[in-house]
N, C-alpha and C positions, 0 to 999 in steps of 0.2 A: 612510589606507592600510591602515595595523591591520585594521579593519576589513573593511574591504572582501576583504581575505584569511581573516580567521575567517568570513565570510557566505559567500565562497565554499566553504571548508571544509565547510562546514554542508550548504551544497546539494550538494555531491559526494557525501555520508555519504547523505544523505536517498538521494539518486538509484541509489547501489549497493546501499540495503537494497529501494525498490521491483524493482531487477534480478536480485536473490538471492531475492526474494518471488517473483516471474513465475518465474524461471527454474528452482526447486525446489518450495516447499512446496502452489503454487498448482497443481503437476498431481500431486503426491499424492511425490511422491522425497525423499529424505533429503537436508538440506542435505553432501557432501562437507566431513569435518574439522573440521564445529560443526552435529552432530546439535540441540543444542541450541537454535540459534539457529533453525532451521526449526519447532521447539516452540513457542518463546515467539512466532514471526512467527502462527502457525496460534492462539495462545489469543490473540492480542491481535487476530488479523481475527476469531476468533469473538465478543469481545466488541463490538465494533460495531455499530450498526446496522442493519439492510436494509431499505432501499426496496423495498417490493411492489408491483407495478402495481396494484393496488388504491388505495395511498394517491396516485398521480399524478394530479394537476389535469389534465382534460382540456380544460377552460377558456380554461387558462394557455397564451396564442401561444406560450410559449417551447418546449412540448409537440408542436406540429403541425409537419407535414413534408408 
């Protein structure tokens, strides 16, 4: 039961940082009362990877529509 409450814990956390990501730093605004924290969201997406459509298998059925 532990458990099960700390995993949901986790997925509530995860799910409000992706809704503070969308909802501020992703259209350019200051996160409201943790300037900060729209900071570290915007260096930790620039660290990331990006997919170019260059490197997309056009091969791959999962690709076609």
């Amino acid at each position: 039961m532990l458990w099960t409450l700390i995993l949901m814990f986790v997925i509530l956390v995860a799910a409000a940082i992706v809704v503070v990501y969308v909802a501020y730093p992703h259209r350019g605004e200051e996160v409201p009362g943790a300037p900060w924290l729209g900071e570290a969201m915007k260096r930790g997406v620039d660290a990331l990877p990006i997919l170019e459509s260059d490197d997309i298998d056009e091969s791959d059925p999962a690709h076609r529509r």
